[in-house]
C-alpha positions in Angstrom: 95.1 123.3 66.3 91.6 123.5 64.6 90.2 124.6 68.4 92.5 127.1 67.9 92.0 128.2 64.7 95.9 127.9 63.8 96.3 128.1 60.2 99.7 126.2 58.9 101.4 128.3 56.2 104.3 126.2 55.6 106.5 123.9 56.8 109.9 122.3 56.5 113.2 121.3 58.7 113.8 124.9 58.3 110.8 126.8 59.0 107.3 126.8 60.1 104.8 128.9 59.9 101.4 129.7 61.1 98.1 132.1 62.2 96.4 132.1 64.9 93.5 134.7 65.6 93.4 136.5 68.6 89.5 136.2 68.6 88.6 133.1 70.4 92.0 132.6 72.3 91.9 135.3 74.8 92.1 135.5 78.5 89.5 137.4 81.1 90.9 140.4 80.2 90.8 140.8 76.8 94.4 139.8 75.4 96.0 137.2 73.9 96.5 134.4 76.3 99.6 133.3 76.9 98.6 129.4 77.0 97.5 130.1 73.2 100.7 131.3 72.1 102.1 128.0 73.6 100.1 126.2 71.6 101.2 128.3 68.6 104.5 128.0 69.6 104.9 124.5 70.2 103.5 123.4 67.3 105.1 125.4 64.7 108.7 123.9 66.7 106.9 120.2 66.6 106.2 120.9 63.0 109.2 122.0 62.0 111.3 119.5 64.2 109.1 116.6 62.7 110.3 117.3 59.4 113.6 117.6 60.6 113.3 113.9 62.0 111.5 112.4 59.1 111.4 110.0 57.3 112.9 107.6 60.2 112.6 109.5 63.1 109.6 111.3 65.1 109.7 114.3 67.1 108.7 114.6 70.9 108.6 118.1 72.9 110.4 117.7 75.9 111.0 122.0 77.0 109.0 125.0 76.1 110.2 128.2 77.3 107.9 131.2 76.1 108.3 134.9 76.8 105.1 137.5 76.7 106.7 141.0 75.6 103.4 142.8 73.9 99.7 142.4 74.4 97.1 141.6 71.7 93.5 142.2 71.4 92.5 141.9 68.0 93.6 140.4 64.6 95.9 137.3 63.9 99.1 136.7 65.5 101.9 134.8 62.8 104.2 132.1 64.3 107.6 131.8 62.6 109.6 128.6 64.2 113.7 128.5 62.9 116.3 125.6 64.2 118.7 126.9 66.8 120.2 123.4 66.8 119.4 120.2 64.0 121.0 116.8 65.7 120.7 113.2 65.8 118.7 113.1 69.0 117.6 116.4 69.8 116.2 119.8 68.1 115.8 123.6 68.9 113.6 125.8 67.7 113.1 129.5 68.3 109.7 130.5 67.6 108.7 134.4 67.5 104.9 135.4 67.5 104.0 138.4 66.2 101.2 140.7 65.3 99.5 142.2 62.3 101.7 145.0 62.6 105.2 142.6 62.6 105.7 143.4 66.4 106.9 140.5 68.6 104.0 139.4 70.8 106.0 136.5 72.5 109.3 134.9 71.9 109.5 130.9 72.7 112.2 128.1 72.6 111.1 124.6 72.0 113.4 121.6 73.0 112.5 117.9 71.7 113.8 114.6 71.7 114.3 112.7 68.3 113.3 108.8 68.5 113.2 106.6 66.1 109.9 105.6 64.4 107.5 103.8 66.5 108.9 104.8 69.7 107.3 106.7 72.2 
């Protein structure tokens, strides 16, 4: 996350969020690319679905699913994950990405598997 310059705002079972710069994370031409807001993505869901799982449990992605809808070339982009689904075993997160000006950049699901402690 500190490669990426992803700045954690907050974080709880029921939200997670975060900044990322556009600066820095951008493909040859010039936008946002889209492996970056993965990595935003996926860990504002891992985030969120750790504290979800805590203190007993630990949380493992096991699907991302991201959609592009809007370019960006300049500024921060703010993560926001929320639980689509909170079980024993498995959590969902939706996690919209969105500019400066509160447009949706990309849209992501995030699937992972709850273990217990000190499993892998």
């Amino acid at each position: 996350m500190a490669r990426m310059g992803i700045t954690i705002m907050e974080v709880t079972a029921d939200i997670a969020v975060g900044t990322m710069p556009v600066a820095g994370n951008t493909q040859p031409y010039g936008l946002l690319h889209g492996g970056a807001s993965a990595v935003l993505a996926e860990s504002l869901g891992s985030l969120a679905a750790m504290a979800h799982a805590a203190p007993d449990g630990i949380a493992v992605g096991i699907d991302l699913s991201i959609t592009h809808m809007r370019s960006a070339r300049t500024g921060v982009v703010t993560g926001t994950a929320t639980p689509l689904h909170r079980g024993r075993t498995i959590a969902v997160y939706a996690i919209t990405i969105e500019n400066q000006e509160g447009q949706i950049v990309s849209h992501a699901r995030l699937t992972c598997a709850i273990r217990p402690a000190g499993a892998t």
